[in-house]
N, C-alpha and C positions, 0 to 999 in steps of 0.2 A: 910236735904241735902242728896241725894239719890246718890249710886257711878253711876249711868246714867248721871245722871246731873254732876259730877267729869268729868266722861268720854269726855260728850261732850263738855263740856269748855274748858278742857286736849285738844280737835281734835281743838277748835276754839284757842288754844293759840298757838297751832304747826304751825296752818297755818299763825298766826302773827307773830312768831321770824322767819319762811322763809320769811316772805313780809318784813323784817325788822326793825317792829314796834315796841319801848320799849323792845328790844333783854333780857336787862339781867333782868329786872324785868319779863318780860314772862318766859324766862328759870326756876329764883327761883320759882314765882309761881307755874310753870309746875312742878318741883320736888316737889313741896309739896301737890299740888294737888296726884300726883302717892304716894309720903310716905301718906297719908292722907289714901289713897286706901287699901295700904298693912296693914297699919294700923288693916282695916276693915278685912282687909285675914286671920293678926293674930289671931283678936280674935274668927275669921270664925272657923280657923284650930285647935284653941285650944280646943275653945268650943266642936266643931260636930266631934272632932277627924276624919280628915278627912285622916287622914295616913294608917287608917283600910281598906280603899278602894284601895290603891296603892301598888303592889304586892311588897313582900318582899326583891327580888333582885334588886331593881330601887335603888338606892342612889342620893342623892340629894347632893353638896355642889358646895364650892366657896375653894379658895387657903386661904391656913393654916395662910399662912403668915398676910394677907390680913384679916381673924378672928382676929387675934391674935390682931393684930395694933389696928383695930377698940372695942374690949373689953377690952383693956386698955386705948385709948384714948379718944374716941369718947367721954363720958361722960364728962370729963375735957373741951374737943373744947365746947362743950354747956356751958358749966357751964361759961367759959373764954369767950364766945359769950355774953350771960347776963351782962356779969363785962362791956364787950366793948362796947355794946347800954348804959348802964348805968352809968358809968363812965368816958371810953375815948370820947366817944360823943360829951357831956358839953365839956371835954375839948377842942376839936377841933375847935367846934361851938368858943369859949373865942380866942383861936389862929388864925382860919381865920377874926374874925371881926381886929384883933390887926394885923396881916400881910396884911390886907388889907386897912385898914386906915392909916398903917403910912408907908407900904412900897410900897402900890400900888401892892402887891401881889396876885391873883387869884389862893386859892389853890384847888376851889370848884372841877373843872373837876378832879384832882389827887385822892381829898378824894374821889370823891362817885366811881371812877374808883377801888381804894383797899376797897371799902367798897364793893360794888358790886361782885366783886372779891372773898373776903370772904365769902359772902354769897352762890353765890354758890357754893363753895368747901364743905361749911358746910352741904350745903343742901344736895348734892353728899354723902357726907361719912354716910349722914342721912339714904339715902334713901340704898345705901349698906346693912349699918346694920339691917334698917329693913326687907331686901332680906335675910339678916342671919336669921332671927328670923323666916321666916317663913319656910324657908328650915326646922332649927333646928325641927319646928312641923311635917313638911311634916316626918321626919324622925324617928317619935316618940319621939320626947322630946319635953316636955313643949317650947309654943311657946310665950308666952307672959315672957320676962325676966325683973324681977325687976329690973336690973341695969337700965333699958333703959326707965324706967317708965318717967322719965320725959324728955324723948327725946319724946314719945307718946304724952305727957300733949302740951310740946311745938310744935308740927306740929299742933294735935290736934286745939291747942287755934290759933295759926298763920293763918291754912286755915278759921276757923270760924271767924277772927275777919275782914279777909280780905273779907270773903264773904258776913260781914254785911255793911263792908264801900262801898262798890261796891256796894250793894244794897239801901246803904241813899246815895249815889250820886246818881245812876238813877230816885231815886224817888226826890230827890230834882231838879235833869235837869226838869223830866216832869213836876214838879212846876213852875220851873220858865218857861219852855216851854208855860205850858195853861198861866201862869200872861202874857206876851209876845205875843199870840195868839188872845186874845180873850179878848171881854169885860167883863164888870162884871154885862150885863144885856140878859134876855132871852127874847123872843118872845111870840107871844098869844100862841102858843102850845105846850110853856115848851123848847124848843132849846136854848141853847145857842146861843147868837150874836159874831163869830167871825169878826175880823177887817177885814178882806178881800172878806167878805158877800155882798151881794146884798140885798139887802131889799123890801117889799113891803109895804106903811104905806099910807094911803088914796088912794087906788088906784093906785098909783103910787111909780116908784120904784127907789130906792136909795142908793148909795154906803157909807161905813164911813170914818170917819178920827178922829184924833183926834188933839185937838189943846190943849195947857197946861197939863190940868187935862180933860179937856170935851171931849165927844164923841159928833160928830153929824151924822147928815143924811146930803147928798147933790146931788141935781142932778146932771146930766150927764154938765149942762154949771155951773153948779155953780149959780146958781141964786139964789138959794134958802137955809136956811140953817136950820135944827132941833136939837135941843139937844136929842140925845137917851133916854136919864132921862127920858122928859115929852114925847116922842113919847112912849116910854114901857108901862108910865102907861094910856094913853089915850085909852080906851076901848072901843068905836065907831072909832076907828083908825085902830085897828087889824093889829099890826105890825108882819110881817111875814117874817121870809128868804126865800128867791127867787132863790137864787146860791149861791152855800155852797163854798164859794171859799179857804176855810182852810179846806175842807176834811168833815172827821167823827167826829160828836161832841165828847166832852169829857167832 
């Protein structure tokens, strides 16, 4: 996963929290996508020492105060974030089914409001701190800080885990997409038979449908009717698509 590819999904989620689509999961992902990025800057800057290039009167920083906060707490918020997906969670998951079975309570909209809520405050102080850390490089000091190793570990594993379930939901849509599309038979010259195809089978041409489980062929009145089965394999038949009426095979 290439910071291009961050970038441009970064430009594709800015322009969905303005159309107001999934605001606060687009905002988290959008910080962690950027901490994901700096991530890459740190280990850029630590590695290629890149502060040998930036003349020596430039100073780089952020308010003391504002260091100071995030290097004693920041670590703790992660660590107390862990405990809360893993602990308070279950328990709230146990309290809403029990407030809503016996008192007709709806707490769903509140929690995922203060869950959401937290997450990105969290993501926020995240991405802060790693704006420290590369400062700290840019300024000649080691930029990669062991405290914060596993605030790294966690963006780290967050953006990649997020960008594999985003990628087995696409590929599963376009599965069930083709199952949904198209039949499960091809033509004399290798095409796919989608449901929305025109067909050509003894000279004559034919639309599908399907009834139960069966595909057929049927003319334009209906008089007549084929099972796709035995028109596919009838070979002095030369079943052919005519108008592709689902597009580009697949």
């Amino acid at each position: 996963m290439s910071i291009y590819s961050n970038l441009k999904e970064l430009y594709k989620d800015t322009n969905d929290i303005v159309n107001g689509k999934n605001i606060a999961w687009k905002i988290i992902y959008m910080l962690q996508n950027i901490s994901f990025i700096i991530i890459c800057m740190i280990c850029l800057v630590d590695k290629c020492k890149i502060r040998t290039i930036i003349p020596e009167n430039i100073e780089f920083g952020i308010s003391q105060s504002v260091c100071d906060f995030l290097n004693k707490y920041i670590v703790i918020c992660v660590i107390f974030y862990f405990g809360y997906l893993v602990i308070l969670t279950p328990i709230i998951k146990i309290l809403y089914v029990k407030l809503n079975t016996e008192y007709n309570k709806n707490i769903i909209p509140i929690w995922y409001t203060i869950d959401e809520i937290i997450k990105i405050l969290l993501n926020i102080m995240i991405l802060i701190e790693l704006i420290q850390d590369v400062i700290l490089g840019l300024n000649g000091e080691y930029a990669i800080q062991t405290r914060n190793i596993i605030i790294y570990f966690y963006i780290t594993i967050s953006v990649l885990f997020t960008f594999i379930v985003k990628l087995y939901r696409q590929n599963e849509n376009l599965s069930l997409l083709i199952s949904y599309r198209y039949t499960d038979y091809f033509d004399s010259e290798g095409k796919r038979i989608a449901k929305e195809d025109k067909v050509i089978y003894r000279n004559k041409i034919y639309s599908l449908y399907k009834e139960e489980k069966n595909w057929y062929l049927v003319d334009n009145n209906i008089t007549e009717k084929i099972k796709l089965q035995e028109a596919v394999i009838d070979k002095e038949g030369k079943i052919k698509v005519y108008f592709y009426g689902m597009g580009e095979r697949i």
